[in-house]
PDB file of N, CA, C and O in Angstrom:
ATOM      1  N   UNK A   1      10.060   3.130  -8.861  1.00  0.00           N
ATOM      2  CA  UNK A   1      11.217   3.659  -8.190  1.00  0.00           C
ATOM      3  C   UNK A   1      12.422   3.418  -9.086  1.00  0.00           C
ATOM      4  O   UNK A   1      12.836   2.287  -9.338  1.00  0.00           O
ATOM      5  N   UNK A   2      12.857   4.318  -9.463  1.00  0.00           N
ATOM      6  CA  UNK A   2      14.373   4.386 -10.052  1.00  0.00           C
ATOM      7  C   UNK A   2      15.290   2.876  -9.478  1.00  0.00           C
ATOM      8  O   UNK A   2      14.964   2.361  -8.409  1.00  0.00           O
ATOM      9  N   UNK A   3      16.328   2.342 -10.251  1.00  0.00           N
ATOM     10  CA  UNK A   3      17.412   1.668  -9.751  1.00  0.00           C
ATOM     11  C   UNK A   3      18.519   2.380  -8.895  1.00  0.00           C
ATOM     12  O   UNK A   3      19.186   1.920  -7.968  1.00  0.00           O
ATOM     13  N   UNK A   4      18.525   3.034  -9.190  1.00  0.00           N
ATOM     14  CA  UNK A   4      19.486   4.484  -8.319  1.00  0.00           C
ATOM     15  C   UNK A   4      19.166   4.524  -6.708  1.00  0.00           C
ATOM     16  O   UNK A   4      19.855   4.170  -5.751  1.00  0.00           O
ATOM     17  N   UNK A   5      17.456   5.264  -6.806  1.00  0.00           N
ATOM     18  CA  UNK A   5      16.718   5.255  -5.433  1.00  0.00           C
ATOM     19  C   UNK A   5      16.806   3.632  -4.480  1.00  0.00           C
ATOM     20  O   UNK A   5      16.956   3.411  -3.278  1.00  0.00           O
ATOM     21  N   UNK A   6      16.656   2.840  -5.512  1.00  0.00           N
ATOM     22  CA  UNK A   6      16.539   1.581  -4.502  1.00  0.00           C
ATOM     23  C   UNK A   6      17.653   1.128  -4.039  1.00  0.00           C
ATOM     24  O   UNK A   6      17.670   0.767  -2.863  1.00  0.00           O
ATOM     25  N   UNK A   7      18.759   1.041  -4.779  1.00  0.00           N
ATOM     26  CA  UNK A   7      20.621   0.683  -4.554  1.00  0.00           C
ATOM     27  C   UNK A   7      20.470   1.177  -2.816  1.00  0.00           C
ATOM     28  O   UNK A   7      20.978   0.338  -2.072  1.00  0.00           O
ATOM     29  N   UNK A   8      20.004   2.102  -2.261  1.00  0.00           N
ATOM     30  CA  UNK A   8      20.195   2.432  -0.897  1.00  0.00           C
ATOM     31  C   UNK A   8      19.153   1.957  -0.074  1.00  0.00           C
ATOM     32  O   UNK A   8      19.340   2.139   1.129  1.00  0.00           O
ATOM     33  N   UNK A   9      17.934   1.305  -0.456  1.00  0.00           N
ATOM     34  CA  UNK A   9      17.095   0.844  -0.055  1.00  0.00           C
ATOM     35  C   UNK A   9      16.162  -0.375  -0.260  1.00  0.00           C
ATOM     36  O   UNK A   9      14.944  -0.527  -0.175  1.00  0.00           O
ATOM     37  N   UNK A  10      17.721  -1.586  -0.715  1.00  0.00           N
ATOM     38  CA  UNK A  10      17.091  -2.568  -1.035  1.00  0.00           C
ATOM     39  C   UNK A  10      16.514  -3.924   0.171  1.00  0.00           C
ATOM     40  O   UNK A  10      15.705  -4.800  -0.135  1.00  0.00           O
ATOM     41  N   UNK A  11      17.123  -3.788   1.417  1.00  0.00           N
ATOM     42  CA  UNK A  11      16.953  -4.462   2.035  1.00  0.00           C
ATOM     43  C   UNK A  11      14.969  -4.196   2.337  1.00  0.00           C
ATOM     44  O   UNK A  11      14.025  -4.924   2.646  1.00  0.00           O
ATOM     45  N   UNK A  12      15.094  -3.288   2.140  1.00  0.00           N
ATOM     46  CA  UNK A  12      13.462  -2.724   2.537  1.00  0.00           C
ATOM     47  C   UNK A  12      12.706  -2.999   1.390  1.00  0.00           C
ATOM     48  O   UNK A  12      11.516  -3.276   1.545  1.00  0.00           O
ATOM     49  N   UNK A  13      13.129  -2.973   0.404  1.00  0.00           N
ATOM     50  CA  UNK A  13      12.369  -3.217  -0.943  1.00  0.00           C
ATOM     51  C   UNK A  13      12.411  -4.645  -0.971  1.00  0.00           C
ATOM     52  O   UNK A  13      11.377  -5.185  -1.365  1.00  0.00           O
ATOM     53  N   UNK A  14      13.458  -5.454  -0.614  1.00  0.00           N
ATOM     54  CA  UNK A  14      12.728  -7.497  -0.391  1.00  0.00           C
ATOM     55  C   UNK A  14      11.995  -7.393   0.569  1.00  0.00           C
ATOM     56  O   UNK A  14      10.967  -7.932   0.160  1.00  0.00           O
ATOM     57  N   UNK A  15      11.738  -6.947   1.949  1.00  0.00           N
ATOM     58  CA  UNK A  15      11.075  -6.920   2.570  1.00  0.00           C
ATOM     59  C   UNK A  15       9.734  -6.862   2.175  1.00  0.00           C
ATOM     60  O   UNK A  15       8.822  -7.658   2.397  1.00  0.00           O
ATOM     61  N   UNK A  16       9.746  -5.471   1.363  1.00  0.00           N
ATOM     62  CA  UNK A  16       7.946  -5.014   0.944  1.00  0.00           C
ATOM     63  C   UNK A  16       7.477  -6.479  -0.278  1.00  0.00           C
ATOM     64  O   UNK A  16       6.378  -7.033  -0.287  1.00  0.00           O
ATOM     65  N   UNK A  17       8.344  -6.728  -0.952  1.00  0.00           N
ATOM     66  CA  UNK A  17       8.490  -7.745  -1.992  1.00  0.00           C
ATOM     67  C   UNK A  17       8.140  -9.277  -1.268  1.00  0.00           C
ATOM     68  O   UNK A  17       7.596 -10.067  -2.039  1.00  0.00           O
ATOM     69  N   UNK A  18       8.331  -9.646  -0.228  1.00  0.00           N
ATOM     70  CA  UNK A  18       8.079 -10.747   0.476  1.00  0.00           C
ATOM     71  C   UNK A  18       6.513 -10.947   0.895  1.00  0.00           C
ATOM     72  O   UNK A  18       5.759 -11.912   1.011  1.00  0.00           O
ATOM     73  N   UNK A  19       6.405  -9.337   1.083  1.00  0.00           N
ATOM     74  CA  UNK A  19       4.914  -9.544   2.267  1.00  0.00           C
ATOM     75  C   UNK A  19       4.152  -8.636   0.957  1.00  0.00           C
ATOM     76  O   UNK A  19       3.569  -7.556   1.048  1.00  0.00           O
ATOM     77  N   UNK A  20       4.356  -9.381  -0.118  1.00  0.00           N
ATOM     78  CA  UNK A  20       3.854  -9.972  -1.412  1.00  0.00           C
ATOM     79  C   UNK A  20       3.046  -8.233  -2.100  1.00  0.00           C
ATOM     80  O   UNK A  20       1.932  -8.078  -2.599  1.00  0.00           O
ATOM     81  N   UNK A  21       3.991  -7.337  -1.883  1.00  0.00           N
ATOM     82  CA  UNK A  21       4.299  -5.960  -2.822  1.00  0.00           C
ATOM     83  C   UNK A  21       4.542  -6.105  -3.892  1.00  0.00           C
ATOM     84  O   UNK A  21       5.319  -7.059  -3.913  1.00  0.00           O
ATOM     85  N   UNK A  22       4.335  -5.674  -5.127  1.00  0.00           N
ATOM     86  CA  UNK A  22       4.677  -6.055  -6.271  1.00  0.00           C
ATOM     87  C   UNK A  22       5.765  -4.499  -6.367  1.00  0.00           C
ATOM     88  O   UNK A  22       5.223  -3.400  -6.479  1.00  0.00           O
ATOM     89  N   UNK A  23       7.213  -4.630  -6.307  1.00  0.00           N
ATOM     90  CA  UNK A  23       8.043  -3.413  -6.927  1.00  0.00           C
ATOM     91  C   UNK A  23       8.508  -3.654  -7.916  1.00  0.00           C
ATOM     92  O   UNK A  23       8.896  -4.802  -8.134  1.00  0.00           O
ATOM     93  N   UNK A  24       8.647  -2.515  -8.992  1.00  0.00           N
ATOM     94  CA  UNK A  24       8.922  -1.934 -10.100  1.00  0.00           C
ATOM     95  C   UNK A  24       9.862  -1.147 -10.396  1.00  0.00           C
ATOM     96  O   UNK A  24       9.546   0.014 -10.656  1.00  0.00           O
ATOM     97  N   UNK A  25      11.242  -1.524 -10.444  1.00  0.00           N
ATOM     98  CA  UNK A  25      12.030  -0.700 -10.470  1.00  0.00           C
ATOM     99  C   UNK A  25      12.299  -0.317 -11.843  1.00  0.00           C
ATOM    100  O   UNK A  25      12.064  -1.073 -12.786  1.00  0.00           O
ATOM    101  N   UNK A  26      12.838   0.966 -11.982  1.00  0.00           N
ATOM    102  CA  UNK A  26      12.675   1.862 -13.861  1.00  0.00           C
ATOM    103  C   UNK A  26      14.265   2.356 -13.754  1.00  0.00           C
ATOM    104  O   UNK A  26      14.994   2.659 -12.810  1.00  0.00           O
ATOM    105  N   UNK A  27      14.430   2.285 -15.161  1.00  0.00           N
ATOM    106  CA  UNK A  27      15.879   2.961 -15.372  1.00  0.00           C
ATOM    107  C   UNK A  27      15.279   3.956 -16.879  1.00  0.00           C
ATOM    108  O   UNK A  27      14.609   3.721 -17.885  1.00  0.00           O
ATOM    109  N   UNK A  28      15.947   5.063 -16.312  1.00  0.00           N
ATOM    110  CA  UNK A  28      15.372   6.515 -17.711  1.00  0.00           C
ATOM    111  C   UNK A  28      13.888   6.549 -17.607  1.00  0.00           C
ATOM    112  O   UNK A  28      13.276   6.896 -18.618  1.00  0.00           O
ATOM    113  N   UNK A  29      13.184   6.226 -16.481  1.00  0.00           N
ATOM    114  CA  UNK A  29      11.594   6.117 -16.455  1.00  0.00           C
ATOM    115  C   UNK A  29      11.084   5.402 -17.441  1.00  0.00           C
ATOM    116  O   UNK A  29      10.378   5.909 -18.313  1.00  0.00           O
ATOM    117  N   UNK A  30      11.499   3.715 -17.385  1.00  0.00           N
ATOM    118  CA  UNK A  30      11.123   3.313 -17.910  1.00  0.00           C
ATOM    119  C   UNK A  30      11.296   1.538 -17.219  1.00  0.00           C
ATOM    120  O   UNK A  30      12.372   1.045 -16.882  1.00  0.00           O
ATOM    121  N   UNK A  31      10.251   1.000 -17.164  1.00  0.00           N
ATOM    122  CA  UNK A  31      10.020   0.046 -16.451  1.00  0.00           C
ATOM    123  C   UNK A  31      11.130  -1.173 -17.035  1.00  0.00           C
ATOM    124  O   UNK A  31      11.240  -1.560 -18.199  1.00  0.00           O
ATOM    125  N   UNK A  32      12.113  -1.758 -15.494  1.00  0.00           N
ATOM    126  CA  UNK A  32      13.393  -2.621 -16.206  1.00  0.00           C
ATOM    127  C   UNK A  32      13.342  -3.673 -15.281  1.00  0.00           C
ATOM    128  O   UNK A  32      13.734  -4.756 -15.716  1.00  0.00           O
ATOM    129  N   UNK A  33      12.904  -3.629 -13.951  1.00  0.00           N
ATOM    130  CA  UNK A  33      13.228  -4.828 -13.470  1.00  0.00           C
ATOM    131  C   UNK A  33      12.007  -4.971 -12.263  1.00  0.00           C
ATOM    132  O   UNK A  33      11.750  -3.959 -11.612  1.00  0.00           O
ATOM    133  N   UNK A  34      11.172  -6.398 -11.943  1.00  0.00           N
ATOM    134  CA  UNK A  34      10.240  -6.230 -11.226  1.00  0.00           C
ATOM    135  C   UNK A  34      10.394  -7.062  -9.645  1.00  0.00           C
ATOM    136  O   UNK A  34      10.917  -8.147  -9.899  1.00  0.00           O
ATOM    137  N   UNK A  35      10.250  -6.999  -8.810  1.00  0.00           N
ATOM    138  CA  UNK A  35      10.664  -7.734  -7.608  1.00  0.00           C
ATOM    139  C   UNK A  35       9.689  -8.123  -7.462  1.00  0.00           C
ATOM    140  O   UNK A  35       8.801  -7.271  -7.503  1.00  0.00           O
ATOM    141  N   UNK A  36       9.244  -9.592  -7.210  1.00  0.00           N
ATOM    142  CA  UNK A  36       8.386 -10.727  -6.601  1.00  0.00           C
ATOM    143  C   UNK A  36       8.958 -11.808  -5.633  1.00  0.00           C
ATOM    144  O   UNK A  36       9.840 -12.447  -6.207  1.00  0.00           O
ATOM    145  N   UNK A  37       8.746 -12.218  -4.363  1.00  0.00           N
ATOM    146  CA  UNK A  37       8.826 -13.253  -4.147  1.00  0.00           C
ATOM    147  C   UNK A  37       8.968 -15.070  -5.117  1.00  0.00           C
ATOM    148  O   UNK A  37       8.272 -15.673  -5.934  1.00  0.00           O
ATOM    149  N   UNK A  38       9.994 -15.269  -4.551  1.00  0.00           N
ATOM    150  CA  UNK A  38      10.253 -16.353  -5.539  1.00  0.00           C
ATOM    151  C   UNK A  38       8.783 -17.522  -5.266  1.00  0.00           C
ATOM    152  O   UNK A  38       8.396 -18.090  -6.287  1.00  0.00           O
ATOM    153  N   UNK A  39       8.241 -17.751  -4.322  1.00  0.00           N
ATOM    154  CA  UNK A  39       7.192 -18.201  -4.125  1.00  0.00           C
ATOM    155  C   UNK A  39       5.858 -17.618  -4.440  1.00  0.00           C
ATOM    156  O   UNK A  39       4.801 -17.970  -3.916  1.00  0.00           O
ATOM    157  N   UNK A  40       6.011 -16.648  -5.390  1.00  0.00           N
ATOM    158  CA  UNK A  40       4.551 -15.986  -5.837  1.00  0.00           C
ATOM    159  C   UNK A  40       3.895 -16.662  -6.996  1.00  0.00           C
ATOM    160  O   UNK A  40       4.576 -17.234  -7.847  1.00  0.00           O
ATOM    161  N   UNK A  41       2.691 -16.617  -7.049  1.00  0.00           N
ATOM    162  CA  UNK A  41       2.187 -17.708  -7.813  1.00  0.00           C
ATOM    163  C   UNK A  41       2.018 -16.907  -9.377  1.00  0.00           C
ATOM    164  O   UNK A  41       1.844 -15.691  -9.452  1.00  0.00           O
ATOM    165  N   UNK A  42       2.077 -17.532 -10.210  1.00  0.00           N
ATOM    166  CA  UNK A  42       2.724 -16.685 -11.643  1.00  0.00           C
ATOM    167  C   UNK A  42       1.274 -16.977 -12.323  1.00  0.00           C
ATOM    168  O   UNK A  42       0.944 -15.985 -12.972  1.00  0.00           O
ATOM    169  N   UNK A  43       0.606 -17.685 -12.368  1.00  0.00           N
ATOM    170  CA  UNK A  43      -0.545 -17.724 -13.201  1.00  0.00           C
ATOM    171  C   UNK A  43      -1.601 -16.760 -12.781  1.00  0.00           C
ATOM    172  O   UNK A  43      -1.561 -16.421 -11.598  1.00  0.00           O
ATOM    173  N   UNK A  44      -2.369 -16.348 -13.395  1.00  0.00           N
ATOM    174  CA  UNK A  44      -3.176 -15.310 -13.473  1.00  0.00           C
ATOM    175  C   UNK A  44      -4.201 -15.889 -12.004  1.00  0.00           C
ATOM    176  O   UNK A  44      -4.162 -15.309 -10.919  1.00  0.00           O
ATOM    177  N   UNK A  45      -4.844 -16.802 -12.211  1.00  0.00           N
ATOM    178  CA  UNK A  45      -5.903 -17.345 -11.489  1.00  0.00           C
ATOM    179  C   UNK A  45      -5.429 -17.346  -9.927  1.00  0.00           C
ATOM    180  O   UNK A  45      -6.111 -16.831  -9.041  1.00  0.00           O
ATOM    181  N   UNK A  46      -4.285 -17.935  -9.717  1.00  0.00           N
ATOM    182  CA  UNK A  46      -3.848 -18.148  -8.680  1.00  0.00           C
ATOM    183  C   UNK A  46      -3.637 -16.520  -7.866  1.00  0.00           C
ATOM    184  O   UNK A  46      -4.034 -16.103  -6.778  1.00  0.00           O
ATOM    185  N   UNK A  47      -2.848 -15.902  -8.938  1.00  0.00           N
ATOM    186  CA  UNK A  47      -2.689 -14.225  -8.642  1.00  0.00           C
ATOM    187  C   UNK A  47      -4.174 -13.893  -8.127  1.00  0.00           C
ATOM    188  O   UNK A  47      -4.333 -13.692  -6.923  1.00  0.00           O
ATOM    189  N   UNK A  48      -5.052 -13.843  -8.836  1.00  0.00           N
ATOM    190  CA  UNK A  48      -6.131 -13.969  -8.431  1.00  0.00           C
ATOM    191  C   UNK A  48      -6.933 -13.610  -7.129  1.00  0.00           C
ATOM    192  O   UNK A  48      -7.426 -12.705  -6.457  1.00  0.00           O
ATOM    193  N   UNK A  49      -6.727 -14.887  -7.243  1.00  0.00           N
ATOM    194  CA  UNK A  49      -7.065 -15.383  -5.566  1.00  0.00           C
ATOM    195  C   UNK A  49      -6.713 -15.274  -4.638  1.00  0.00           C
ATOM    196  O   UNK A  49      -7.349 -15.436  -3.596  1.00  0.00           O
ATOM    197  N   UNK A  50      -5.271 -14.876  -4.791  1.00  0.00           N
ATOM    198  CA  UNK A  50      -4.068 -13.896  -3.746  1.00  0.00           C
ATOM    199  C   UNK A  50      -4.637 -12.537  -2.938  1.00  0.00           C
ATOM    200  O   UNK A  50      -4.774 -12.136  -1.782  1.00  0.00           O
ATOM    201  N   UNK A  51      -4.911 -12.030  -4.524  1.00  0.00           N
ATOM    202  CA  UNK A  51      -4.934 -10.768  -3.980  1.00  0.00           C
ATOM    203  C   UNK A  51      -6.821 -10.326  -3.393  1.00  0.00           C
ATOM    204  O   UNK A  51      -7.281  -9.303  -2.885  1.00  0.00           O
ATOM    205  N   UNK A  52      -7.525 -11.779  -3.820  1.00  0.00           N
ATOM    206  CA  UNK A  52      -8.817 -11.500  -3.405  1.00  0.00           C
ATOM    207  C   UNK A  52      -8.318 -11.734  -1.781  1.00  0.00           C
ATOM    208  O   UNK A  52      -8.581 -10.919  -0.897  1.00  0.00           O
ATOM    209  N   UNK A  53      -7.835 -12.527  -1.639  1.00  0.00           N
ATOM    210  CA  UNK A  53      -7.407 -12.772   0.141  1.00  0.00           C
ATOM    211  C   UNK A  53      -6.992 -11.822   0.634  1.00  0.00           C
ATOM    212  O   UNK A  53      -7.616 -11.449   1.627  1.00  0.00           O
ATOM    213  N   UNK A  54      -5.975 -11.123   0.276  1.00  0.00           N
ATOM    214  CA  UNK A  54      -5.050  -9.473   0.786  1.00  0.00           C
ATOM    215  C   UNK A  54      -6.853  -8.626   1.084  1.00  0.00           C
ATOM    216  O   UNK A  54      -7.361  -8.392   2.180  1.00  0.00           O
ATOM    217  N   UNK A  55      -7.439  -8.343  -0.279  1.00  0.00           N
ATOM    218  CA  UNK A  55      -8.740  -7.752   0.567  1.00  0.00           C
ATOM    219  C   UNK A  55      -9.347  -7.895   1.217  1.00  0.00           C
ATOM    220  O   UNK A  55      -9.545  -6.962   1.995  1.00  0.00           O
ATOM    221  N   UNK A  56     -10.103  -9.157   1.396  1.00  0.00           N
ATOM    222  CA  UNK A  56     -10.515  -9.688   2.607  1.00  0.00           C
ATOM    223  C   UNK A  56      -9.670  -9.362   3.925  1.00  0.00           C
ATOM    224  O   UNK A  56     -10.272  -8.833   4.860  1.00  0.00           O
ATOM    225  N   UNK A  57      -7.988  -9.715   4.079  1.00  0.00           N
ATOM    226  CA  UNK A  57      -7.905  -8.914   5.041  1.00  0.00           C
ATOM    227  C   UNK A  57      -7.554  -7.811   5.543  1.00  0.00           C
ATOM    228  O   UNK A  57      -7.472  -7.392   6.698  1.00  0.00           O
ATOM    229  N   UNK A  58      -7.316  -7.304   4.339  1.00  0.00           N
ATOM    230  CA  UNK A  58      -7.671  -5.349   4.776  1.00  0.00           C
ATOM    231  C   UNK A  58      -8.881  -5.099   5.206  1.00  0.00           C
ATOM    232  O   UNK A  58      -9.055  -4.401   6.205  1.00  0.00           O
ATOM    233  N   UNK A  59      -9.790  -5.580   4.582  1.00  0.00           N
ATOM    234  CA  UNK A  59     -11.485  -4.929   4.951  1.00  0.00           C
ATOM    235  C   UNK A  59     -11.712  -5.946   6.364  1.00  0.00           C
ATOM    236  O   UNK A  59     -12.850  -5.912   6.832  1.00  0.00           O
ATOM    237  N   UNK A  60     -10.951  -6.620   6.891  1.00  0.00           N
ATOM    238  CA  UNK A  60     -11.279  -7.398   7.977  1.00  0.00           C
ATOM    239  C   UNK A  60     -10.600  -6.333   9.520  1.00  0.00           C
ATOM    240  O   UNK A  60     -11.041  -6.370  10.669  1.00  0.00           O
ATOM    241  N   UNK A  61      -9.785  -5.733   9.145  1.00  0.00           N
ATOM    242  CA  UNK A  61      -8.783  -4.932   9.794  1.00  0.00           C
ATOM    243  C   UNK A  61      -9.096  -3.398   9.904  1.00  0.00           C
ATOM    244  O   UNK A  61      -8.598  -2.501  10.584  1.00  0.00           O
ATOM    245  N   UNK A  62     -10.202  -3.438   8.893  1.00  0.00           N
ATOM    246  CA  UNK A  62     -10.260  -2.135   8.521  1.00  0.00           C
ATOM    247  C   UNK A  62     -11.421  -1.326  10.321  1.00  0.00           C
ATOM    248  O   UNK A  62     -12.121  -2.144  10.917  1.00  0.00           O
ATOM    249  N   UNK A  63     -11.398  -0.185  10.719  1.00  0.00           N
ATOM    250  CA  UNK A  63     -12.567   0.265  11.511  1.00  0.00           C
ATOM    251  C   UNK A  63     -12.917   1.388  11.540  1.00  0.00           C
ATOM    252  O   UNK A  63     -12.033   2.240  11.455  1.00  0.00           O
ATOM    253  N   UNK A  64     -14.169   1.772  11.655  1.00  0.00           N
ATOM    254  CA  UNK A  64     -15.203   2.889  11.636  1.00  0.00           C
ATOM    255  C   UNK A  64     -14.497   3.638  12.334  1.00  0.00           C
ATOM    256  O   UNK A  64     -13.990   3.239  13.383  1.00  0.00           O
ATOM    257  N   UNK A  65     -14.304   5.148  11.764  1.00  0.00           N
ATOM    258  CA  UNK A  65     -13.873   6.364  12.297  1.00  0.00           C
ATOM    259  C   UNK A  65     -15.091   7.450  12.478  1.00  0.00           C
ATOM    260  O   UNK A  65     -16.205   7.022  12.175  1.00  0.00           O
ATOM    261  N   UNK A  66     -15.034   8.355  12.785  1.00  0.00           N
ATOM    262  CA  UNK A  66     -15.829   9.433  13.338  1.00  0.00           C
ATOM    263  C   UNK A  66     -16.274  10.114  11.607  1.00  0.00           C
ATOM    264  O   UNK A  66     -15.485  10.125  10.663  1.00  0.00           O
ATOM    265  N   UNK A  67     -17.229  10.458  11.579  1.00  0.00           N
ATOM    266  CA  UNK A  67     -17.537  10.833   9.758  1.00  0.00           C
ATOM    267  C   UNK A  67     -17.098  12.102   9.604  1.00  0.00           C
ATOM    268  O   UNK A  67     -17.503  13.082  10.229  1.00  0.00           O
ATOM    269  N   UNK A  68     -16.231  12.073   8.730  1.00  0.00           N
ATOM    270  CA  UNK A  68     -15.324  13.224   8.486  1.00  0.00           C
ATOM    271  C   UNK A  68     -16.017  14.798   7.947  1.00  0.00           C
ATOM    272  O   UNK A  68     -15.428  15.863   7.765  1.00  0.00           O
ATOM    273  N   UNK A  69     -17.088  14.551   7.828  1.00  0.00           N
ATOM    274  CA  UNK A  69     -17.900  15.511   7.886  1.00  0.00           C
ATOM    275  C   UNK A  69     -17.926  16.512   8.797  1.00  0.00           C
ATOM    276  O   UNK A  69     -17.966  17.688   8.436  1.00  0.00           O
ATOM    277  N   UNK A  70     -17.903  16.081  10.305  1.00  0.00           N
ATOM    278  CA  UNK A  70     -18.058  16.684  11.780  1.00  0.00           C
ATOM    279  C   UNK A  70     -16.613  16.813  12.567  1.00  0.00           C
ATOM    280  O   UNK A  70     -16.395  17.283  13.684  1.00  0.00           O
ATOM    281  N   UNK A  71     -15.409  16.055  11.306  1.00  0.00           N
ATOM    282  CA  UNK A  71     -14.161  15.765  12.413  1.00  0.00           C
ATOM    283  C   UNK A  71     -13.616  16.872  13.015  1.00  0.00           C
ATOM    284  O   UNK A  71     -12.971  16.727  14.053  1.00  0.00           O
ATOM    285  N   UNK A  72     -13.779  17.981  12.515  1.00  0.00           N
ATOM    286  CA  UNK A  72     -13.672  19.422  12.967  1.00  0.00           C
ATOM    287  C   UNK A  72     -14.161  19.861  14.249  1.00  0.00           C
ATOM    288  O   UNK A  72     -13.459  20.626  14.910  1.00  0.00           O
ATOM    289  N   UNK A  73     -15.501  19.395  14.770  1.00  0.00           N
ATOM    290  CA  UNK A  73     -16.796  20.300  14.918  1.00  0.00           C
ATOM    291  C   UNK A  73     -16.134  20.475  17.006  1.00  0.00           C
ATOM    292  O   UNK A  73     -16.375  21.336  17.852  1.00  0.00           O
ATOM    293  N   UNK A  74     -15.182  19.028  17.057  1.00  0.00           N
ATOM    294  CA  UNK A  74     -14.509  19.601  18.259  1.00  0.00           C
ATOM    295  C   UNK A  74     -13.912  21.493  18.694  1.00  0.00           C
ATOM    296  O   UNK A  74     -13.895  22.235  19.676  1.00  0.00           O
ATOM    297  N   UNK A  75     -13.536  21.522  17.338  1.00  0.00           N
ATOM    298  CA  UNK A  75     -12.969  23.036  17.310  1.00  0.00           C
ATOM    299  C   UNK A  75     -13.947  24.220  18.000  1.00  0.00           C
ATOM    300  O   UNK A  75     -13.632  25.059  18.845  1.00  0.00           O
ATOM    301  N   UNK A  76     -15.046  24.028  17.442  1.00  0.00           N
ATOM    302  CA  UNK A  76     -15.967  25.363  17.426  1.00  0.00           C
ATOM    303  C   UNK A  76     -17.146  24.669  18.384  1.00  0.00           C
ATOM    304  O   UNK A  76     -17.666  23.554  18.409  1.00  0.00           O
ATOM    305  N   UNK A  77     -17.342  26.206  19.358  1.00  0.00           N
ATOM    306  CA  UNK A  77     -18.083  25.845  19.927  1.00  0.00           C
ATOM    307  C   UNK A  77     -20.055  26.337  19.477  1.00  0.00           C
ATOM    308  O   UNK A  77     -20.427  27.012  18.517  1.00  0.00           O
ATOM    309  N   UNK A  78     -20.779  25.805  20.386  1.00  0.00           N
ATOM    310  CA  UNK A  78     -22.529  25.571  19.957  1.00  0.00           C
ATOM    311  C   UNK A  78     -22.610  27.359  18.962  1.00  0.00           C
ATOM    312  O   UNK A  78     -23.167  27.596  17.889  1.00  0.00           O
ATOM    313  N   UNK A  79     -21.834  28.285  19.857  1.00  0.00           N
ATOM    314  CA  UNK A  79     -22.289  29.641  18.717  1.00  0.00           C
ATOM    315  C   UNK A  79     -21.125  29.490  17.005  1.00  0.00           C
ATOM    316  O   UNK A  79     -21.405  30.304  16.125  1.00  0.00           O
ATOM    317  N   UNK A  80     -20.435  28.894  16.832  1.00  0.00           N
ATOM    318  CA  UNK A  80     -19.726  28.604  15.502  1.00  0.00           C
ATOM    319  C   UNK A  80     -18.604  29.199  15.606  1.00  0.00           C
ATOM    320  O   UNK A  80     -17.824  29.250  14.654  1.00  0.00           O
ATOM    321  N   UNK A  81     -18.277  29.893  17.105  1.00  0.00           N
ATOM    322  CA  UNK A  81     -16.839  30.328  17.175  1.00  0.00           C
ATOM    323  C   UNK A  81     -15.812  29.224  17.904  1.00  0.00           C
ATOM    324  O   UNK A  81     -16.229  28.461  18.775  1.00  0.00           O
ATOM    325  N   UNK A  82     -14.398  29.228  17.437  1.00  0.00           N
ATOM    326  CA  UNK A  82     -13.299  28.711  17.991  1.00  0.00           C
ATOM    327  C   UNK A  82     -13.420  28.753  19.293  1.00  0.00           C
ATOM    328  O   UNK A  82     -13.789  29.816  19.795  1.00  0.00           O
ATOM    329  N   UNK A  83     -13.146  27.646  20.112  1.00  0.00           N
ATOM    330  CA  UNK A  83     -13.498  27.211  21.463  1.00  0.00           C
ATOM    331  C   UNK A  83     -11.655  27.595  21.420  1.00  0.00           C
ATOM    332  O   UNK A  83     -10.972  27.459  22.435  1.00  0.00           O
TER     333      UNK A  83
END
């Protein structure tokens, strides 16, 4: 995100930055300044292990939807026309 774009949307950008977002802000499209929580852990390993936890609880949160194959099939009825 540009420095420009964020100037109007920084309160939201510490926000995303807290609940441990990594933002990237660019000046001329080109990467200048990065937002982290001052409590983020800087070594690789530790990073690590962070973000193995964030997956764990996405895939913990995550749930089975209808297989998108058929998500349609409400539409049309048993002869293949629009119900």
């Amino acid at each position: 995100m540009s420095i420009s774009d964020a100037a109007g949307q920084l309160i939201d950008l510490v926000r995303r930055s807290e609940a441990r977002e990594e933002i990237i802000l660019t000046r001329e499209g080109h990467a200048a300044v990065r937002l982290v929580p001052v409590n983020m852990p800087t070594d690789r390993a530790s990073r690590r292990v962070l973000l193995e936890e964030m997956r764990l609880a996405a895939t913990a949160k995550t749930t089975t939807g209808p297989n998108a194959a058929n998500s349609r099939d409400f539409l049309y009825g048993d002869e293949g026309m629009p119900v």
